[in-house]
C-alpha positions as CSV (number, residue, x, y, z in Angstrom):
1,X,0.0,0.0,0.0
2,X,1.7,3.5,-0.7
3,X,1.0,6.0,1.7
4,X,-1.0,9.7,0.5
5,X,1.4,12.7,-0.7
6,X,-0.5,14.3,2.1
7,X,2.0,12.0,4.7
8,X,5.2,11.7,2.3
9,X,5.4,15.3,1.0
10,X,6.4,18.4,2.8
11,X,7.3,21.5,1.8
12,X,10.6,23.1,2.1
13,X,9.1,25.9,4.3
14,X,6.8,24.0,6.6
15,X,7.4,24.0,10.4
16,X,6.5,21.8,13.4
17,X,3.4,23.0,13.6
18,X,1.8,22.0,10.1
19,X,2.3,18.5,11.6
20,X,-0.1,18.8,14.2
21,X,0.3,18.9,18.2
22,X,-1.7,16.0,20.0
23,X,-2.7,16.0,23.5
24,X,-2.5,12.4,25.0
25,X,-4.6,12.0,28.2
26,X,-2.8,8.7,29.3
27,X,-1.2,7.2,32.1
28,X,-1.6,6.4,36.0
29,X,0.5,5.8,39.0
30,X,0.8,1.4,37.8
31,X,0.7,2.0,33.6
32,X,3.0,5.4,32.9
33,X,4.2,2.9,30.6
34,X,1.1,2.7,28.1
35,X,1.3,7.0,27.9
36,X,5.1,6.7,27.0
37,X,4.5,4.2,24.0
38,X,1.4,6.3,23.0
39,X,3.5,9.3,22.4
40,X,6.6,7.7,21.3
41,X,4.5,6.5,18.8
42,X,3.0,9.4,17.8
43,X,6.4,10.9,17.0
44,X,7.4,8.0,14.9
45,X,4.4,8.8,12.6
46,X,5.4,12.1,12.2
47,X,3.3,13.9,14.6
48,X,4.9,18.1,15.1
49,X,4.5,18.3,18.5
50,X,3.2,15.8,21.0
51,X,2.0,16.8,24.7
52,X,1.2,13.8,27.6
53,X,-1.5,14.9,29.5
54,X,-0.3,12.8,33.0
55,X,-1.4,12.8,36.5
56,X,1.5,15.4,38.6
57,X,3.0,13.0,40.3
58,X,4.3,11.1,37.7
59,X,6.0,13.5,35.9
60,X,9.1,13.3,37.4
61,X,9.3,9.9,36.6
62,X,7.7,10.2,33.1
63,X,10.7,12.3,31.8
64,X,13.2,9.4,33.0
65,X,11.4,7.4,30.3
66,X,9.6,9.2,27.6
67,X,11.1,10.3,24.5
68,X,13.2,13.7,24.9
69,X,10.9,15.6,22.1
70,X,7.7,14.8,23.7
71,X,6.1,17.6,26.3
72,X,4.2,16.7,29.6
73,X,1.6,18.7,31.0
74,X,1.1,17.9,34.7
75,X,-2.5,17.7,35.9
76,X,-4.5,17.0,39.3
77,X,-5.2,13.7,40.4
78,X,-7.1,11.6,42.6
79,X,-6.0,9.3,45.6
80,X,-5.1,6.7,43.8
81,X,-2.4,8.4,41.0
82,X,-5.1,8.7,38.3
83,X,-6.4,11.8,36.5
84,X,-8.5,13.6,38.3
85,X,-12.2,15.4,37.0
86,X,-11.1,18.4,39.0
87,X,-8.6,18.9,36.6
88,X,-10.9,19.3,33.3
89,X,-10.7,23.1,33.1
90,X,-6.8,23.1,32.4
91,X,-7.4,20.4,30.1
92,X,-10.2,22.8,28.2
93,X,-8.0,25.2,28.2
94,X,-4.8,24.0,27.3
95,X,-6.8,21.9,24.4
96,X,-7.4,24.7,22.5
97,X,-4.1,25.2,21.3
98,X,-3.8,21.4,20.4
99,X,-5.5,19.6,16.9
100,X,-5.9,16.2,17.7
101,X,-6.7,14.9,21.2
102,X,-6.1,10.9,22.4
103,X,-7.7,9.9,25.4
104,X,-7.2,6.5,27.1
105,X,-3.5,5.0,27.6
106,X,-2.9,3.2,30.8
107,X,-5.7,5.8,32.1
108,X,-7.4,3.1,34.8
109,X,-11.0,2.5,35.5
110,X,-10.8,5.2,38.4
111,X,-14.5,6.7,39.0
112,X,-13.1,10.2,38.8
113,X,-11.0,9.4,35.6
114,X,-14.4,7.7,34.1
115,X,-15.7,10.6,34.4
116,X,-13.0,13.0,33.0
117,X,-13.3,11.0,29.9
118,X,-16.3,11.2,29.4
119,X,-16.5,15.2,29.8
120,X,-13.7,15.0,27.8
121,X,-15.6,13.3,25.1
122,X,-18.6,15.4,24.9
123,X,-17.3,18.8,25.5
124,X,-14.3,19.1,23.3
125,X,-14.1,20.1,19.7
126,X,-11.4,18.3,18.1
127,X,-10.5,15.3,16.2
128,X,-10.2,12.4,19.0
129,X,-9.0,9.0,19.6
130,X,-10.7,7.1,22.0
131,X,-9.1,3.6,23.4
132,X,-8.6,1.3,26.1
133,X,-9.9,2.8,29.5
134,X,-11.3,5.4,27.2
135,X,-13.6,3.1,26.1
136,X,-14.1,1.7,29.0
137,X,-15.4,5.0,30.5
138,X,-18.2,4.4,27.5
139,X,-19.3,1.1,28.8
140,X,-23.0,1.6,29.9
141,X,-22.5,5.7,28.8
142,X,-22.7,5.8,24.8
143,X,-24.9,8.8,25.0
144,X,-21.7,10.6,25.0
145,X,-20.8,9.6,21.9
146,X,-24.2,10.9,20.5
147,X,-23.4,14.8,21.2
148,X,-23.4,16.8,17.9
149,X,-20.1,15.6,16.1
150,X,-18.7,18.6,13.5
151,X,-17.4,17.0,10.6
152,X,-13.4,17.6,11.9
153,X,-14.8,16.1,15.4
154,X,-16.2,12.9,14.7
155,X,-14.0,10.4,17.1
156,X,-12.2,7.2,16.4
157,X,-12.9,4.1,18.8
158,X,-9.9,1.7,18.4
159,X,-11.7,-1.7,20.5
160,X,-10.2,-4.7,20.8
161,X,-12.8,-8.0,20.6
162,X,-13.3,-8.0,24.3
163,X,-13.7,-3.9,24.6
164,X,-16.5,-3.9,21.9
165,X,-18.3,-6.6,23.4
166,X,-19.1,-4.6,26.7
167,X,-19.6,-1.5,25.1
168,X,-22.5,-3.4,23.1
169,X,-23.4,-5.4,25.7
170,X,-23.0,-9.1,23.9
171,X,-20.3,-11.8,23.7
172,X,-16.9,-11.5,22.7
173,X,-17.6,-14.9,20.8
174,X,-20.4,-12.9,18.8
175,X,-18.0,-9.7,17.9
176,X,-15.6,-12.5,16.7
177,X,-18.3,-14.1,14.5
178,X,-19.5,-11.4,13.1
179,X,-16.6,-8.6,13.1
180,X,-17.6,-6.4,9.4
181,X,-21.1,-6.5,10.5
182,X,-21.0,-5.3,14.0
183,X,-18.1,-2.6,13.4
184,X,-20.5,-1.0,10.6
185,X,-23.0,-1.2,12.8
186,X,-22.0,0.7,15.6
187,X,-20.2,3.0,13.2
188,X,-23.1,4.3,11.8
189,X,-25.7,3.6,14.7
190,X,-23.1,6.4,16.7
191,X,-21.5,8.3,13.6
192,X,-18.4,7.5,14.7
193,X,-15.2,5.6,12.8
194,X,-14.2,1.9,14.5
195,X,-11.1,0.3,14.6
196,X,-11.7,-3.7,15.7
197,X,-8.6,-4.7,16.6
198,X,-7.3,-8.2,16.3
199,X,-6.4,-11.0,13.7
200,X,-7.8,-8.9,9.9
201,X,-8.3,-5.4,11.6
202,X,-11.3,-4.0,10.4
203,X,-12.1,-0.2,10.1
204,X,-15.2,1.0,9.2
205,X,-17.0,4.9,9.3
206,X,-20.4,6.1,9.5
207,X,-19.9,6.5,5.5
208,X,-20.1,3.2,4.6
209,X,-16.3,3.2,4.2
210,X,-14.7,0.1,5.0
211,X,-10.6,-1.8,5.0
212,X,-9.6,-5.1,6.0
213,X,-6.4,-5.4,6.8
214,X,-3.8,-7.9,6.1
215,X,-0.5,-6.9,7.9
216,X,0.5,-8.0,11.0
217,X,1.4,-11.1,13.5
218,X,0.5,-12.9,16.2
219,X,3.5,-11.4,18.1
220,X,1.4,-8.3,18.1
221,X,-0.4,-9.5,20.7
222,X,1.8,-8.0,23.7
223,X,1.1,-5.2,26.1
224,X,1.4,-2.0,24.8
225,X,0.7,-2.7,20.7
226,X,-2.6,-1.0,20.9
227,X,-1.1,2.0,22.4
228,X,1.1,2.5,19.8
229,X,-1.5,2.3,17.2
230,X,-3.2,4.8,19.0
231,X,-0.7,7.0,18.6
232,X,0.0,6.7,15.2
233,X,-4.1,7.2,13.8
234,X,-3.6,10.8,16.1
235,X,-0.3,11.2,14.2
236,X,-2.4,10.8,11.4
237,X,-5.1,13.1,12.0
238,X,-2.6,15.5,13.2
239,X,-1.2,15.9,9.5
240,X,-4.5,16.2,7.5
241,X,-5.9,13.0,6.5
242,X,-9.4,12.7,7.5
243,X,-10.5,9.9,10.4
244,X,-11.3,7.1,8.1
245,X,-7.9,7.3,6.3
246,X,-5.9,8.2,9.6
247,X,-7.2,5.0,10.9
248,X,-6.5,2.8,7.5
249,X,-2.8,3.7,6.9
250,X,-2.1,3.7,10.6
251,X,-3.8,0.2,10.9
252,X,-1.7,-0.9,7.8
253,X,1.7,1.0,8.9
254,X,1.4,-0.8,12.5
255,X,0.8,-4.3,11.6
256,X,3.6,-3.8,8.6
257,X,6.1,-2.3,11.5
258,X,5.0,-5.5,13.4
259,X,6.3,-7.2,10.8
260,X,9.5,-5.9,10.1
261,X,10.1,-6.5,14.4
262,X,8.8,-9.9,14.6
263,X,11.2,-10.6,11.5
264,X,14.4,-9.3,13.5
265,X,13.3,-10.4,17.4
266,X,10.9,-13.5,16.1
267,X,6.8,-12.9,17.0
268,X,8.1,-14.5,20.6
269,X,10.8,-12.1,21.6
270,X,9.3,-8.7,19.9
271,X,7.2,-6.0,22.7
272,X,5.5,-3.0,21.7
273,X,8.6,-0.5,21.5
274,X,9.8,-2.9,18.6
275,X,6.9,-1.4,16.9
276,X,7.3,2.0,17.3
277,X,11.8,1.3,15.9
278,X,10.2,0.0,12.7
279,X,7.7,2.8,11.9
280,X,10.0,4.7,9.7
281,X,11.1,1.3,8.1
282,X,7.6,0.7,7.4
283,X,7.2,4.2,5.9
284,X,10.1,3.7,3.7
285,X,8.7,0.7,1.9
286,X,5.1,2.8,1.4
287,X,6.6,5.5,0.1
């Protein structure tokens, strides 16, 4: 698959910020490590500027590990080192100067964090990514999804099998048996674009648009390989393409990466930052 000259073209006088600047809402006292692959991630795919949105007391530790070009932007939290509602106003305002927002990595199923999210999700403007405990926030709450979506708003849900069973409220055996169906489905039943993870990804929008995908490997399965993807489709938004498209050639690019790792470190021995080294690699061979 070649990648759009939207993603392999810049001009000789662009600057950081024609590449987009995402705001990640990720992370909690046990999984920093999820927000750190997120952005690393997003970086890889050629994201301008990327800024963590992390509970305060992990940014000490945060800049230890994250990559060195990737901002954090310390916010309140609750008891137990998650992200706090109290602290939706500075995300509000600090949103505003982003273009893509990601909400989810390593987040936790907090009460307070739940309910960030979904604030978070109904309030802001802007192009979003919504995974892991991001969905989870969703689970028994997809009224949220249903505010007004503008047509540079519309979010992506990034589900794995087990993720878009609860937020329909069936079996992960009937997701599995009927994966095109039900990711159309809920796609247009919610206007939204869906990413069903797993074994032939499937994307799908409220268009009637619709990609199977054929990279990837069972050594994908590992903690951390749907953060990374997360961060790429923001990446993707980030630099113009629209959600459907973000979400194909970041589904394509991630499983191709996964490919290139699992050839080097074998589908045993490969983890998630193996993903995010062969991004450019990837790149290179769509290009």
């Amino acid at each position: 698959m070649r990648l759009p000259t939207l993603l392999l073209r810049r001009r000789p006088n662009t600057h950081k910020g024609d590449f987009g600047h995402i705001f990640i809402l990720a992370g909690s006292a046990r999984f920093s490590g999820a927000a750190v692959l997120c952005a690393g991630a997003a970086m890889r795919a050629g994201a301008g500027l990327v800024t963590l949105g992390i509970p305060k007391s992990l940014a000490e530790a945060i800049i230890k590990i994250k990559p060195k070009e990737v901002m954090t932007f310390p916010l309140p939290e609750t008891s137990d080192g998650t992200l706090s509602l109290g602290g939706y106003k500075k995300i509000k305002d600090f949103v505003k100067n982003t273009d893509v927002l990601a909400v989810g990595p390593g987040l936790t199923q907090n009460k307070s964090t739940q309910g960030l999210v979904r604030k978070a999700i109904s309030e802001i403007d802007k192009p979003m990514v919504i995974d892991a405990d991001g969905l989870s926030a969703l689970v028994g709450h997809l009224e949220f999804l249903r505010t007004p979506n503008t047509e540079h708003r519309t979010p992506i849900l990034t589900p794995h099998p087990g993720e878009m069973a609860k937020l329909m409220g069936i079996s992960i055996k009937k997701v599995q048996a009927n994966r095109k169906d039900i990711t159309q489905k809920f796609a247009k039943d919610y206007k939204v674009t869906v990413v069903l993870k797993g074994y032939n990804t499937v994307v799908a929008d409220f268009n009637g648009n619709l990609y199977i995908n054929k990279t990837g490997n069972p050594g994908m399965a590992t903690a951390g390989s749907g953060d990374v993807l997360t961060g790429m489709i923001a990446a993707f938004l980030g630099q113009g393409l629209n959600q459907f498209e973000a979400s194909k050639y970041a589904v394509y690019l991630h499983g191709l990466a996964g490919d290139l790792a699992a050839k080097e470190k074998t589908q045993i021995g490969m983890i998630a930052s193996d993903i995010i080294d062969k991004i450019p690699e990837a790149i290179k061979q769509c290009s």
